[in-house]
C-alpha positions in Angstrom: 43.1 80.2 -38.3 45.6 78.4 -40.5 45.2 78.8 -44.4 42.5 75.8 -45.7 44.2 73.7 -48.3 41.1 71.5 -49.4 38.2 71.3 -48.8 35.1 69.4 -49.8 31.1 70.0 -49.0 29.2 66.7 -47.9 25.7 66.6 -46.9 24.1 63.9 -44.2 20.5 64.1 -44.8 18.4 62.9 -42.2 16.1 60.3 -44.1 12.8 59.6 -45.1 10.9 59.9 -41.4 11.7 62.7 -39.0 14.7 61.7 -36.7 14.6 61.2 -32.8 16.1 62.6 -29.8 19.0 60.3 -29.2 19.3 59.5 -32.6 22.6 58.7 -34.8 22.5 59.6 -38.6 26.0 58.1 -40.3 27.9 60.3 -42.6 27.8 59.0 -46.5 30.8 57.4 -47.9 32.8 60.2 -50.2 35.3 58.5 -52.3 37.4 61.5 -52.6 37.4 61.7 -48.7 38.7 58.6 -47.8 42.7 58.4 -46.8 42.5 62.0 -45.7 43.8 63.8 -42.5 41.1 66.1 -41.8 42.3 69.5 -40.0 39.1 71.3 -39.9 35.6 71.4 -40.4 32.7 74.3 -41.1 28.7 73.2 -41.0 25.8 75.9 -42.2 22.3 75.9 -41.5 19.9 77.2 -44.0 20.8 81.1 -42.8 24.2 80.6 -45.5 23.0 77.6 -48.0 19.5 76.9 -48.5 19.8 73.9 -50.6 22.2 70.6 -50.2 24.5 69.9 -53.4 21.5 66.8 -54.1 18.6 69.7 -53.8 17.5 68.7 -50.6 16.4 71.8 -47.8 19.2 72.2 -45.4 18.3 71.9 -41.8 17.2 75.5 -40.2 18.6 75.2 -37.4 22.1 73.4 -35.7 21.5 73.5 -31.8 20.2 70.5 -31.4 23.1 68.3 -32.9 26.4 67.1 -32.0 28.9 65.4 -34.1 31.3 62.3 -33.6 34.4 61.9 -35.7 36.2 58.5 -35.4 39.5 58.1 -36.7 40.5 55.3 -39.2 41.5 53.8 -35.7 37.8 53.6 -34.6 38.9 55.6 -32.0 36.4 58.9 -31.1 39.0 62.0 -31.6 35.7 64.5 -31.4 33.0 63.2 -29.1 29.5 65.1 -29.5 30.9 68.6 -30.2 28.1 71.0 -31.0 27.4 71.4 -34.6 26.2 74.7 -33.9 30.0 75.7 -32.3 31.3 74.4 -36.2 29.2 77.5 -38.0 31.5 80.4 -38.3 28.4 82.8 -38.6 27.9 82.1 -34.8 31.6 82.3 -33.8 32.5 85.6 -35.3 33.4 84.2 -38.7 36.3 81.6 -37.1 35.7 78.6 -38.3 37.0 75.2 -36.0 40.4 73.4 -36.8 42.1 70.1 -35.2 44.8 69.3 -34.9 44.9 66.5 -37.8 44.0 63.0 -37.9 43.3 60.9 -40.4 39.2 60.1 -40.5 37.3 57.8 -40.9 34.0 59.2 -42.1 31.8 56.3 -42.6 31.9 55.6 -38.5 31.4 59.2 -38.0 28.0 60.6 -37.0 25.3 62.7 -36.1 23.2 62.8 -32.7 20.3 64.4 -32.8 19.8 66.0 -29.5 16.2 67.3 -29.6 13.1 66.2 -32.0 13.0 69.7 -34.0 14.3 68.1 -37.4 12.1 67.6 -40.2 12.5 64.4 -43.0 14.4 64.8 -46.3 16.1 67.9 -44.8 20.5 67.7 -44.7 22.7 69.2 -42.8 26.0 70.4 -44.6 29.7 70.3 -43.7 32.9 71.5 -45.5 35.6 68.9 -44.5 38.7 70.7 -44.2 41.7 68.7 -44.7 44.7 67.2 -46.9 46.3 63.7 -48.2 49.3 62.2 -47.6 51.1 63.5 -51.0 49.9 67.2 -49.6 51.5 66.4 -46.6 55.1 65.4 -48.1 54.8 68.2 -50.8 54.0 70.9 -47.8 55.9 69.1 -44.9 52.6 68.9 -43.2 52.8 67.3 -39.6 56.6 67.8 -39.3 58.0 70.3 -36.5 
């Protein structure tokens, strides 16, 4: 596991009605996220965190999700990876890096897989990651 520089905790919530199977739920735009190269990324059901920084329950359960991250080329670097894989209470306590790219989180999403999500509950991720002036500070990317 490499030593996390930043991080930041979004939540996607999944509306008002209770999602379907096939379903995709768009992350939120974070202003402090944008230009970023993300490098990691942890989620939690409500077993670690039972409410979302805006109060909302978080989801109970991650098994029936997968994630998309898109790049700020609109080009799918992660491809429906099991949310449940990103929760480092199921992995032994390792948590899942990339190799960084930089993201683009507004095309990013959230499949539901199965209907067992309820409305007005979130699902929560840490985003892992660091800018561009980490990245010449640290010598990030550079071999």
């Amino acid at each position: 596991m490499k030593p996390i520089l930043r991080s930041y905790l979004i939540e996607v919530n999944v509306g008002n009605t209770t999602p379907g199977q096939g379903q995709n739920i768009n992350f939120q735009d974070y202003p402090q996220l944008r230009d970023i190269f993300l490098c990691g990324i942890i989620a939690s059901d409500s077993g670690q965190v039972s409410k979302s920084p805006s109060g909302k329950t978080v989801v109970a359960s991650l098994t029936d999700a997968s994630v998309t991250l898109m790049d700020k080329f609109n080009s799918e670097v992660i491809f429906q990876y099991p949310v449940y894989d990103l929760n480092p209470a199921d992995q032994s306590g390792f948590y899942r890096d990339f190799v960084p790219f930089p993201i683009q989180l507004t095309k990013s999403y959230i499949t539901i897989l199965n209907n067992t999500y309820t409305a007005n509950h979130s699902f929560i991720f840490n985003i892992l990651y660091y800018t561009a002036k980490d990245a010449a500070k640290f010598n990030l990317g550079k071999k």
